[in-house]
C-alpha positions as CSV (number, residue, x, y, z in Angstrom):
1,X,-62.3,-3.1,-105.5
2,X,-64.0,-6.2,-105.7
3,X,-67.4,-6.0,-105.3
4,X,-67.9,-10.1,-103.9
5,X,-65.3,-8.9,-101.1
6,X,-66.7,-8.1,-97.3
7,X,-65.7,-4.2,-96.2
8,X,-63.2,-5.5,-94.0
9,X,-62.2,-7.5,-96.5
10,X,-62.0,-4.8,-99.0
11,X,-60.1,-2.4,-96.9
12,X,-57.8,-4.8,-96.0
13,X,-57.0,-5.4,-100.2
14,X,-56.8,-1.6,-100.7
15,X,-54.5,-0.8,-97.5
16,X,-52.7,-3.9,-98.6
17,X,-52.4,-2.3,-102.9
18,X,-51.2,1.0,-101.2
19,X,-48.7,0.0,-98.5
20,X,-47.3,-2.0,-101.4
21,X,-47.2,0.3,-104.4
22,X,-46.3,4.1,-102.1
23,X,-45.2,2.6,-98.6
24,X,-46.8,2.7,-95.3
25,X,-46.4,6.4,-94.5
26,X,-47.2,7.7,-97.8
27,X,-50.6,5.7,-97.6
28,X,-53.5,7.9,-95.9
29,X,-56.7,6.1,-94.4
30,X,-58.9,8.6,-96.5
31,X,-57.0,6.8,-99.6
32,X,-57.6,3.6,-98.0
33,X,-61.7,4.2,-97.9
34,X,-61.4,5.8,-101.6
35,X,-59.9,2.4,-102.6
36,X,-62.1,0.3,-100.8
37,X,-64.9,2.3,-101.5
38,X,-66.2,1.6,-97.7
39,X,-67.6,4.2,-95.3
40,X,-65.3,5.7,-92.7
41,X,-67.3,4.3,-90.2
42,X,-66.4,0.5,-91.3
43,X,-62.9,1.3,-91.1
44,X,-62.8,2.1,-87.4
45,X,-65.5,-0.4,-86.8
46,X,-63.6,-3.0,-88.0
47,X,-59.6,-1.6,-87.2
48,X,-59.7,0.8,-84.5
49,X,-56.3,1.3,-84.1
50,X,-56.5,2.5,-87.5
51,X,-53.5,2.3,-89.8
52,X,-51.1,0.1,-88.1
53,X,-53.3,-2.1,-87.2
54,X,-54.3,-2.6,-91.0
55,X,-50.4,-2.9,-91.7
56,X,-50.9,-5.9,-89.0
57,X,-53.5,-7.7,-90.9
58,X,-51.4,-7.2,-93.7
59,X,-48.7,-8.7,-92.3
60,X,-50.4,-11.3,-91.1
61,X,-52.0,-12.4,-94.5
62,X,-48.5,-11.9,-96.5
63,X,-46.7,-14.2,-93.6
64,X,-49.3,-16.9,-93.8
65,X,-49.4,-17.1,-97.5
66,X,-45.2,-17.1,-97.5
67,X,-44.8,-19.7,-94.9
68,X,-47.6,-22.0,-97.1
69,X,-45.8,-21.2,-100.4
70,X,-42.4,-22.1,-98.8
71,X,-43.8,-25.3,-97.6
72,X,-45.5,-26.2,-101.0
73,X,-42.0,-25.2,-102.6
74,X,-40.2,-27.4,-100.8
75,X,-41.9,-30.4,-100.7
76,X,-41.6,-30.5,-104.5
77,X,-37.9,-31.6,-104.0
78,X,-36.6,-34.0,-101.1
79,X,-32.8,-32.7,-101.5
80,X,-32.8,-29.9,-99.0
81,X,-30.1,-28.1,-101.1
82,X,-32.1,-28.7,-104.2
83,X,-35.1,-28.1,-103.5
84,X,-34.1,-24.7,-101.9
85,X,-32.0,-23.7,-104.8
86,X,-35.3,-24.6,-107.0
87,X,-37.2,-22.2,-104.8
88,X,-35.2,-19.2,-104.7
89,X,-34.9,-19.7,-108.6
90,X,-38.8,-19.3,-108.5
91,X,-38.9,-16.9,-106.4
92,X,-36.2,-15.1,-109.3
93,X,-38.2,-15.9,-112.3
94,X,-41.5,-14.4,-110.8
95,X,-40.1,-10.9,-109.6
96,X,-41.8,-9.0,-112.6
97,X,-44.8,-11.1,-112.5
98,X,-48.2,-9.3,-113.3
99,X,-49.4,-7.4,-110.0
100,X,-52.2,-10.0,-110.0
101,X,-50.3,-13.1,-109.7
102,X,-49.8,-13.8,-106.1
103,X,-46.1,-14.7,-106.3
104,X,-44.8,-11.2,-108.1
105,X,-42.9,-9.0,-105.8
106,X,-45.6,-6.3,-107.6
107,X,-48.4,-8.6,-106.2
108,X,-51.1,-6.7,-105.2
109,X,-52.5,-9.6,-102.9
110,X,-49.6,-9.0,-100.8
111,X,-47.4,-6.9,-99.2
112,X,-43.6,-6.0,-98.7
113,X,-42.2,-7.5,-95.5
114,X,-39.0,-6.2,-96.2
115,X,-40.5,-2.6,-97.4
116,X,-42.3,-2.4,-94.3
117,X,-39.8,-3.0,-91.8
118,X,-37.1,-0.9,-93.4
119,X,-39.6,1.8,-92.8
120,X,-41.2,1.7,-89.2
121,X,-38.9,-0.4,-87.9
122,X,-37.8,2.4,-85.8
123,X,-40.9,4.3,-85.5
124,X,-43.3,1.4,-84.5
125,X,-42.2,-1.6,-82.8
126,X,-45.7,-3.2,-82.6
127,X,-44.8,-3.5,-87.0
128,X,-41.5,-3.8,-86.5
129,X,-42.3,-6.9,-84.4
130,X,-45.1,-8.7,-86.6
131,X,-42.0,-8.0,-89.2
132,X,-39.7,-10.1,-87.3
133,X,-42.1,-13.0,-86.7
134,X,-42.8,-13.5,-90.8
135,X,-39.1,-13.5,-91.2
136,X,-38.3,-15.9,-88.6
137,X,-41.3,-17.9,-89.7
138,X,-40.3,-18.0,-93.2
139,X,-36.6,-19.1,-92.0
140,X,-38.0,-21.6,-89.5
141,X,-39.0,-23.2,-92.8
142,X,-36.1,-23.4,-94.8
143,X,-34.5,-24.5,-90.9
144,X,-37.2,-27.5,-90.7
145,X,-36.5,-28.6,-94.6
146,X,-32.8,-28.8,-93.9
147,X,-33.1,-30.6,-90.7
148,X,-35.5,-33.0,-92.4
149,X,-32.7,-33.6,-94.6
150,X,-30.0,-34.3,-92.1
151,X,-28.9,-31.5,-91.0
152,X,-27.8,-30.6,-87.5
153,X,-30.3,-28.2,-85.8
154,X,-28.1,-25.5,-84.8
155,X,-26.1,-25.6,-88.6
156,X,-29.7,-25.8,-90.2
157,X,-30.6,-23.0,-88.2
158,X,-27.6,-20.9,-88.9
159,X,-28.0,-21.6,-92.3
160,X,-31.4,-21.0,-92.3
161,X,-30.6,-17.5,-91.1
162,X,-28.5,-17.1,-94.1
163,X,-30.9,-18.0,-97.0
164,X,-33.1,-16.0,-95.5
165,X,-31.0,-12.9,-95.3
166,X,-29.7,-13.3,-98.7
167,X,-33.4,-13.6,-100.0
168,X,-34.3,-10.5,-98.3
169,X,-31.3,-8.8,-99.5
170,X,-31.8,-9.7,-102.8
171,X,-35.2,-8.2,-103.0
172,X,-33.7,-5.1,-101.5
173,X,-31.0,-5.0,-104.1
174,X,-33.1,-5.9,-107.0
175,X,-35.5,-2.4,-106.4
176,X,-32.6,-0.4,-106.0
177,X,-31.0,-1.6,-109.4
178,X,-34.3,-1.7,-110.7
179,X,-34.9,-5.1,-112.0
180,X,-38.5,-4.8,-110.0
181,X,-40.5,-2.7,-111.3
182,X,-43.2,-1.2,-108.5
């Protein structure tokens, strides 16, 4: 881990690695410390609600640094229709990405929103709720961009609902016919 990082800082990186490259469940706390290389004592001293609370942090960060690549996406173009085509076509191109650029789906700066809910969305709604918030922030972008544009709320928000959907799906579709590779 990097050694410039704070411990909470480097915990947070190594729960965020795991949960991305074996899932939440299959990610231990004692793996977690390993990675981070930080005393078991700084884990609890800094999250202690243990795991899902680092899943929240992780979360957190990923939906932050979404929402502000959305944004800066978007403003490129003033077309709403454009300028969302020209993101998701980004978002395409950079699927396979090294896992240390920040917009691969391998990233290892981030984590899976969509891996994450599909699985504790029925065993923890505390996740399953900070899961929901990124994607209706993300979506509440896209909405904003077309309403800029001239779009009705209500259609931009229906819409809105749709792109992001098809986004998510896409990911979900892409690991299962394996053009990411985790």
């Amino acid at each position: 881990m990097d050694a410039e990082l704070g411990t909470r800082d480097r915990i947070v990186k190594a729960a965020t690695v795991l949960f991305q490259n074996k899932g939440y469940h299959a990610t231990g706390l004692n793996e977690i410390l390993r990675k981070s290389n930080a005393p078991k004592g700084s884990l609890y001293y800094y999250f202690p609600d243990g795991k899902e609370q680092l899943a929240l942090e992780a979360i957190n960060q990923t939906k932050i640094f979404i929402e502000k690549t959305i944004r800066e996406r978007l403003e490129l173009i003033q077309d709403p229709a454009e300028s969302i085509k020209n993101s998701i076509e980004e978002m395409a191109d950079n699927l396979n990405a090294g896992e240390d650029e920040k917009l691969s789906f391998r990233s290892n700066k981030k984590v899976s929103i969509n891996l994450i809910a599909m699985e504790t969305a029925t065993s923890s709604e505390t996740l399953r709720k900070a899961c929901d918030s990124a994607f209706n922030t993300w979506q509440n972008v896209y909405a904003q961009k077309l309403i800029d544009g001239g779009f009705e709320r209500k259609r931009a928000e229906n819409l809105s609902l749709i792109i992001q959907t098809m986004i998510e799906g896409a990911i979900i579709m892409s690991l299962t016919k394996k053009v990411i590779n985790l």
